[in-house]
C-alpha positions in Angstrom: 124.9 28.2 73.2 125.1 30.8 75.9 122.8 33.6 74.9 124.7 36.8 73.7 122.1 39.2 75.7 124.2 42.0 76.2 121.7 43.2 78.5 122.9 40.6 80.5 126.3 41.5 81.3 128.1 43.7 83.6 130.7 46.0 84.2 134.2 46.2 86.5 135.6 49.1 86.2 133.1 50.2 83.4 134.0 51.8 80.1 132.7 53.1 76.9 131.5 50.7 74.5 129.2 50.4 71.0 128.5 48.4 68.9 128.7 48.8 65.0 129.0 46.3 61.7 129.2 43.5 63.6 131.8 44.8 66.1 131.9 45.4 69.8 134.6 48.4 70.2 135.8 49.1 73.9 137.6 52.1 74.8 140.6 51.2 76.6 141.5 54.0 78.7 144.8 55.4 79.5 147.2 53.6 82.4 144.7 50.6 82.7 145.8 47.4 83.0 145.0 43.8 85.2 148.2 42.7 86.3 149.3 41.9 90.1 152.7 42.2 90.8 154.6 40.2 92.7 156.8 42.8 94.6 160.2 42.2 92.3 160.0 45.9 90.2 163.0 46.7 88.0 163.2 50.0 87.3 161.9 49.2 83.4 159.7 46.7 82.0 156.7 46.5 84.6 154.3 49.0 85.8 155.0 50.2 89.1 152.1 49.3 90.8 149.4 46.7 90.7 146.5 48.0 88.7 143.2 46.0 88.3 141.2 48.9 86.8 141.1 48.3 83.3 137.0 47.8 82.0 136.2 44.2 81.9 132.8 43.6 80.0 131.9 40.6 81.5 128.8 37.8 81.5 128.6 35.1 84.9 128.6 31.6 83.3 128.1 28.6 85.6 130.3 24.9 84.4 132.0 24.4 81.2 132.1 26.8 78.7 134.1 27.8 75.2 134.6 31.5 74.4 135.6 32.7 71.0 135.8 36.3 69.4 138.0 37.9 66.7 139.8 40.9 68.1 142.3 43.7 66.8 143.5 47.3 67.4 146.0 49.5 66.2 149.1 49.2 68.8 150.0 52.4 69.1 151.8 51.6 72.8 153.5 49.4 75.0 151.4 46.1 76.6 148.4 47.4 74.4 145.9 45.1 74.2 142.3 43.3 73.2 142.0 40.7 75.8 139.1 38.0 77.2 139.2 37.3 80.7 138.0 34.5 83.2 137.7 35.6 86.8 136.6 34.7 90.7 137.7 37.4 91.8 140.3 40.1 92.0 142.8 37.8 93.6 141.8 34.9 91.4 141.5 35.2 87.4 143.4 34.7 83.6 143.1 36.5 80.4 144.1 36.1 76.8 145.5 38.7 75.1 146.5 40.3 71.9 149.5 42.2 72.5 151.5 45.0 71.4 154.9 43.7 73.5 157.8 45.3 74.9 159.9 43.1 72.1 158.0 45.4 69.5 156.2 42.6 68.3 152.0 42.0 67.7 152.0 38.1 70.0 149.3 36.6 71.8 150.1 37.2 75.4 149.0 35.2 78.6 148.3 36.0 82.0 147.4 34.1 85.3 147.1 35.3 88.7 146.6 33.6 91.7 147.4 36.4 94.1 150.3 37.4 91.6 150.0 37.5 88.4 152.7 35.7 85.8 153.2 37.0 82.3 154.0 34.2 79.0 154.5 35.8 75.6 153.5 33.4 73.1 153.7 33.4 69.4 154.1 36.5 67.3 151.2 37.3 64.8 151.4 38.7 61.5 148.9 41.4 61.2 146.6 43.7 63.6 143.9 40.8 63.6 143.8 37.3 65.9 140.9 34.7 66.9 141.4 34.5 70.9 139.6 31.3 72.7 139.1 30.2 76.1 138.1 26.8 77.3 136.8 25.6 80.8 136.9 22.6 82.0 136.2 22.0 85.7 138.7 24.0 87.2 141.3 23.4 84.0 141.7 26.3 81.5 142.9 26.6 78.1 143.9 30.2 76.2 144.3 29.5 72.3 144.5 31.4 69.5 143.9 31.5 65.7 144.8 33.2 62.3 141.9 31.8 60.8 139.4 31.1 62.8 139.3 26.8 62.1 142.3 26.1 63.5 143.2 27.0 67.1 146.5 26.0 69.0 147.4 26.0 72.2 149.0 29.3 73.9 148.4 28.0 77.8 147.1 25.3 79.9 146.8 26.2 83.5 144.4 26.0 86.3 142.9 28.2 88.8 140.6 27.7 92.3 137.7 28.9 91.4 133.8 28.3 92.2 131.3 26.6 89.8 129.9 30.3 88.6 133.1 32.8 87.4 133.2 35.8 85.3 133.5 35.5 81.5 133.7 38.4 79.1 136.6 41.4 77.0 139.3 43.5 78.3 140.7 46.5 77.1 143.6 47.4 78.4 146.5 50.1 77.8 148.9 50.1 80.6 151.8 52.5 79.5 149.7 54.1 77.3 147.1 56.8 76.4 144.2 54.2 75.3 142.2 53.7 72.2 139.7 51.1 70.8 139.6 47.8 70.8 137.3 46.0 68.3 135.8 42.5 69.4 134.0 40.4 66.2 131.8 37.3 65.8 131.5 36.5 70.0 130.3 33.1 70.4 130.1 31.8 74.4 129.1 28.3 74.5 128.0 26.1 77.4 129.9 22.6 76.3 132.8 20.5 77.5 136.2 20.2 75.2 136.8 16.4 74.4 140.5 17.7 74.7 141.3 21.3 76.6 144.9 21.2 75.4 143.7 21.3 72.2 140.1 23.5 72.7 137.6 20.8 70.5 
């Protein structure tokens, strides 16, 4: 197990945080997002510009790792979101997140840029509540998500070019939006190796 010394870990683009009961709560603030378009805007559905300023609370972890953490929030607006994120760098990361969509629905979103960012909507979620997961293996990557917390399915396979060390840690992002908490439960980071990345055991 990777220790959970928050003393440890860092900020980009730092934010308010505390912890309470158990919980990490993040203030996402207004207009903050990580998302780098790829130059095709439509006058609705994107933000206009690239913005990589939303606070990302963030740990270095060298090799093969598993993330895990409960996470909700009230989705008051548009592409609002509690989100993990893996990262090289600005030009060169993923996240995971649990998303208020522009379908109206609560889904758990993905995200991968390698110098422009795609954007998958995966399932819809019943509730304000979802277990989010990432998984490294070498340089493959696995987002999946859970209702309960034992089970986790697959929401993306995908890999990135990145170096042995890369940041690991939670986003909170609002992009349309005027910001609020996110709450972040029952963190684990482990330094291990999936048997099978698709399926993140």
């Amino acid at each position: 197990m990777i220790k959970t010394d928050f003393a440890a870990y860092k900020w980009m683009n730092e934010g308010n945080i505390r912890f309470e009961d158990h919980s990490i709560i993040m203030e996402a603030p207004a207009k903050s997002d990580f998302f780098c378009n790829n130059g095709a805007i439509a006058e609705e559905g994107l933000t206009p510009e690239n913005l990589t300023n939303a606070p990302f609370f963030y740990t270095e972890v060298s090799g093969d790792f598993v993330l895990r953490v409960k996470v909700s929030h009230d989705f008051r607006d548009t592409y609002d979101s509690s989100s993990i994120m893996v990262m090289q760098d600005l030009s060169v990361w993923a996240k995971a997140c649990f998303e208020l969509t522009d379908f109206d629905t609560h889904a758990v979103v993905s995200v991968v840029t390698n110098q422009t960012s795609d954007d998958a909507n995966g399932c819809n979620i019943n509730g304000n509540e979802v277990w989010l997961q990432a998984a490294r293996s070498g340089n493959a990557f696995a987002f999946h998500y859970s209702t309960d917390g034992v089970r986790f399915d697959m929401m993306r396979f995908f890999n990135l070019p990145v170096e042995d060390t890369i940041k690991v840690g939670l986003l909170a992002q609002a992009p349309t939006g005027e910001g609020g908490a996110r709450v972040y439960k029952e963190l684990s980071l482990e330094h291990r190796t999936v048997k099978n990345i698709r399926a993140g055991s």
